[in-house]
C-alpha positions as CSV (number, residue, x, y, z in Angstrom):
1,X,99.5,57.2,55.9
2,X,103.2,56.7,55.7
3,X,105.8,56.8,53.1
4,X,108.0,54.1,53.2
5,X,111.6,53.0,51.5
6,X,110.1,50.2,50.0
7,X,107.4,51.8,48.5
8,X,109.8,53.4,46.0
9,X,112.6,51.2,45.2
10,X,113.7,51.1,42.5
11,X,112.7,54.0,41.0
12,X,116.2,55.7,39.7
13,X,114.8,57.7,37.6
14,X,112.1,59.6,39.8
15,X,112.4,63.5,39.4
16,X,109.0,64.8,41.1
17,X,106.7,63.5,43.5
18,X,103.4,64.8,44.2
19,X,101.7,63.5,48.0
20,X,99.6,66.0,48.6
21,X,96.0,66.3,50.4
22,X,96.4,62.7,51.7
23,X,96.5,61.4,55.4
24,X,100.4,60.9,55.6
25,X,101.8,61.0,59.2
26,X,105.0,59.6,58.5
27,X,107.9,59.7,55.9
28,X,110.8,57.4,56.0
29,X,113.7,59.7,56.0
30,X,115.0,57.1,53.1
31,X,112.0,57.0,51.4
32,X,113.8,58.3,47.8
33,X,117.1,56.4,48.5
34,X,116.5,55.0,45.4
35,X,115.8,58.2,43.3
36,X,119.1,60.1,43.4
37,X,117.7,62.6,40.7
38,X,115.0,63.6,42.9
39,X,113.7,67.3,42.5
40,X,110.3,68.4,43.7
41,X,108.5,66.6,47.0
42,X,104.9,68.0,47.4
43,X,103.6,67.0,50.5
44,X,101.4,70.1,51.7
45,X,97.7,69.1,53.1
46,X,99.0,65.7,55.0
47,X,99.1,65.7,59.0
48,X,102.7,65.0,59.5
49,X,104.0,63.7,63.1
50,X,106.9,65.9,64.5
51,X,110.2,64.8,63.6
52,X,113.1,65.0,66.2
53,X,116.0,63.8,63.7
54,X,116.6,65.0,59.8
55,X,113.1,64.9,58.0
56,X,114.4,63.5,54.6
57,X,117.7,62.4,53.2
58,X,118.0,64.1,49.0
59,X,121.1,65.9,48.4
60,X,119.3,66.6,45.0
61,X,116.0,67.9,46.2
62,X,115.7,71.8,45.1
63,X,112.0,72.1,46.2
64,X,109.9,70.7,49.3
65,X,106.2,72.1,49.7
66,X,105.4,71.4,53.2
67,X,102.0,73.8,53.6
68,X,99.9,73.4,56.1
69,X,100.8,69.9,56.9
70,X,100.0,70.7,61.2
71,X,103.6,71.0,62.2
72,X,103.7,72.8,65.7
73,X,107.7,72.7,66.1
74,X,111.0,72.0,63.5
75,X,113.6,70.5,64.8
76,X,117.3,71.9,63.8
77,X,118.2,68.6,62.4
78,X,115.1,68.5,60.0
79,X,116.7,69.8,57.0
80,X,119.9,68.4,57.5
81,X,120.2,66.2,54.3
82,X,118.5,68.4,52.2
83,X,121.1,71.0,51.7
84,X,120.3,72.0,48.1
85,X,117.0,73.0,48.6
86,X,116.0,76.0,46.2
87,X,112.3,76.5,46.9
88,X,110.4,75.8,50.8
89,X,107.2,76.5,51.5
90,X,106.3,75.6,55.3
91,X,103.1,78.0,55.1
92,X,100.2,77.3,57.3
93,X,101.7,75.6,59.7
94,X,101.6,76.7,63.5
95,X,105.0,77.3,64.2
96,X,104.6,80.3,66.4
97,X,108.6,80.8,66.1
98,X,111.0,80.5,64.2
99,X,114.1,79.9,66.3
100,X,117.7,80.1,65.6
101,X,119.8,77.1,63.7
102,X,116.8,75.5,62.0
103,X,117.4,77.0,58.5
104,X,121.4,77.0,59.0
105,X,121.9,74.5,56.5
106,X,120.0,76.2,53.1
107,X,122.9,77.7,52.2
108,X,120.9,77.6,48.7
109,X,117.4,78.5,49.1
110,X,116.2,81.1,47.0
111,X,112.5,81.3,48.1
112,X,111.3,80.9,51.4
113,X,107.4,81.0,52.3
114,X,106.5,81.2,55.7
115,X,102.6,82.7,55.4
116,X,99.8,81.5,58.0
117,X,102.4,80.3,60.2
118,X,100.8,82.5,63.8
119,X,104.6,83.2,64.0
120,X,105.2,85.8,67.3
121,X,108.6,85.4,67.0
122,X,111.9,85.1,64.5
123,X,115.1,84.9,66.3
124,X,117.3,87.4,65.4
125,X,119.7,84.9,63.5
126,X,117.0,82.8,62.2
127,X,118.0,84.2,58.9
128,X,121.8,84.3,59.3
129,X,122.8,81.4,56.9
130,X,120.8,82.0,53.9
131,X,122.7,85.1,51.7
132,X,121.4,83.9,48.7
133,X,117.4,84.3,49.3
134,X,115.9,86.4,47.2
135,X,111.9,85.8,48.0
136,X,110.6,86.0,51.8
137,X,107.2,85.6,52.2
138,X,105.9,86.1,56.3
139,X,101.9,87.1,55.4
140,X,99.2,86.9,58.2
141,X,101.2,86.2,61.0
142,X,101.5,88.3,64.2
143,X,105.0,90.1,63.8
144,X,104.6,93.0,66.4
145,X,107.9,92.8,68.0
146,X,110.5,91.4,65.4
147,X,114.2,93.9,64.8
148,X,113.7,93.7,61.5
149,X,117.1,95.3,60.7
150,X,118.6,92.5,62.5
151,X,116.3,89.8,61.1
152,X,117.5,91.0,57.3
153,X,120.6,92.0,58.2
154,X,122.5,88.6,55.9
155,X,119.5,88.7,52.8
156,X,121.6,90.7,50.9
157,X,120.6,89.4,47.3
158,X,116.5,90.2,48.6
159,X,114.5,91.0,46.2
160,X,110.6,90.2,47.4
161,X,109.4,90.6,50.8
162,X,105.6,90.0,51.4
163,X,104.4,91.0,55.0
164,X,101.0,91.7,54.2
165,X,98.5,91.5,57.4
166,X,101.0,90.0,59.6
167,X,99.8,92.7,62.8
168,X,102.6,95.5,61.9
169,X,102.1,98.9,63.5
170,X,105.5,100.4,63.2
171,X,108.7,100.1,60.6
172,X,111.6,102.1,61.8
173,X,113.9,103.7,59.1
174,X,116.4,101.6,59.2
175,X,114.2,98.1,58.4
176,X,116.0,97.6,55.4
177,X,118.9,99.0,55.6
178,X,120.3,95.8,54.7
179,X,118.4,94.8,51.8
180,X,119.2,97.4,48.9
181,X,117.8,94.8,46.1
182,X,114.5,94.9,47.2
183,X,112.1,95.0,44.0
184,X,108.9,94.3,45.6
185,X,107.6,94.7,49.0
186,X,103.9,94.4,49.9
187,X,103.0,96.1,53.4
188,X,99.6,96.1,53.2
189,X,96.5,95.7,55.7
190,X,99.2,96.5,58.2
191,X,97.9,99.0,60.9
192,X,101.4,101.5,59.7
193,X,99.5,104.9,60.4
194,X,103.0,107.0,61.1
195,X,105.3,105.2,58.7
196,X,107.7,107.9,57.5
197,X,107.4,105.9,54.1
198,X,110.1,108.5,52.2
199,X,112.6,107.5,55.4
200,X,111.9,103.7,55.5
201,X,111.3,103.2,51.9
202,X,111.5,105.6,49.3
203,X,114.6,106.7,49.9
204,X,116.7,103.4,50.3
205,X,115.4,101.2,48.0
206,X,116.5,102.7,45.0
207,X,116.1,99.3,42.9
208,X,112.1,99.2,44.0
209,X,110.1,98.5,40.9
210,X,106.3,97.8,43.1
211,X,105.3,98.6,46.8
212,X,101.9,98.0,48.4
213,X,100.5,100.3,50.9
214,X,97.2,99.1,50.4
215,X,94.7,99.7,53.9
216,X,97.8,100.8,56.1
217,X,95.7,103.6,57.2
218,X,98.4,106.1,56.6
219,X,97.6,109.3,57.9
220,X,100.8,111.5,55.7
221,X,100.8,113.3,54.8
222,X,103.6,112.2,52.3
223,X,107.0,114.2,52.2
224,X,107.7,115.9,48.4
225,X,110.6,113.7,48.4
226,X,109.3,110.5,49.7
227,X,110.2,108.4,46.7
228,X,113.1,110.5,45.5
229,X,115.3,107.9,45.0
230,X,113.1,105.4,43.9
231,X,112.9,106.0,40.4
232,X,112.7,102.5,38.9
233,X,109.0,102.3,40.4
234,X,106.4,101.0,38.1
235,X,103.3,99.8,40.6
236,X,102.2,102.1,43.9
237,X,99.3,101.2,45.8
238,X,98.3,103.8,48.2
239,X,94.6,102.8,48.3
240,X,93.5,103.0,51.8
């Protein structure tokens, strides 16, 4: 039930560390004072209290899996000293938002998965801080009324977006304007009957390589240029 500094002393030469699916509540923020090589911290499946101050002190640690672990709130301390984190997963916990400052200090995260989170709401600047994310992942949440020009305006080096069933019913052309590296982007089971998917998609993603349209409900009919530009596509999935 709680992970203490003197659990792990001595262990210098610790590099990953699996908790998962236990009954953790609590995790000294010095826990792996000892282990200054430390990489990957599972920890996904544990009922985890909230945490006011910094959640874990590792200026190694490049990937934290924090899945469904019941978290209802982050504070913008929590990553604080863990500044060279690569990889995050906080899916399936209830966040509801994502607010501004909380991710201001992954300068380095590459992949960022937020799925099953019943977010409502991303601040517009939620986002600012990490330019070097290529991998967002915002599945099944409830994303009606995010500016998502705004909220990708900084993910310049993007190159996977996954917002499949997460309550979409309209992307305006400019979405991602911002976002010209974009490989892979996976709309589906989103209710996107008018998407103008030439204007939105097709015609400024000239790098995509595999878009899902899967059960959109699209009613077209699609324009004779719609994916004009994207000529690098190897997957389309228009089923539905």
């Amino acid at each position: 039930t709680n992970l203490k500094k003197e659990s792990f002393a001595g262990l210098s030469y610790l590099l990953d560390a699996d908790f998962s699916g236990n009954q953790i509540r609590k995790v000294d923020p010095d826990a792996f004072r000892d282990s200054p090589g430390l990489i990957t911290l599972e920890l996904q499946e544990n009922p985890l209290d909230p945490v006011d101050g910094p959640f874990l002190s590792s200026m190694t640690l490049l990937y934290l899996d924090l899945s469904d672990c019941n978290l209802t709130r982050l504070s913008s301390q929590f990553f604080a000293n863990t500044t060279s984190l690569n990889k995050l997963d906080l899916s399936g916990n209830p966040l509801t938002t994502m607010e501004s400052g909380i991710l201001n200090s992954l300068g380095s995260l590459e992949d960022l998965k937020l799925n099953r989170c019943n977010l409502t709401t991303i601040s517009e600047t939620a986002f600012r801080n990490l330019t070097n994310l290529k991998t967002l992942e915002l599945s099944q949440n409830y994303l009606t009324m995010v500016q998502w020009s705004v909220v990708l305006k900084n993910l310049v080096l993007l190159d996977h977006l996954d917002l499949r069933k997460s309550s979409l019913t309209n992307l305006p052309d400019d979405a991602f304007i911002h976002n010209n590296w974009l490989r892979s982007v996976v709309l589906a089971e989103n209710e996107l009957r008018d998407l103008d998917v030439g204007d939105t998609l097709g015609h400024n993603l000239q790098h995509l390589d595999s878009l899902d349209l899967s059960n959109c409900h699209l009613k077209g009919p699609l324009s004779d240029d719609a994916f004009a530009n994207a000529t690098k596509l190897r997957t389309l999935i228009l089923s539905g």
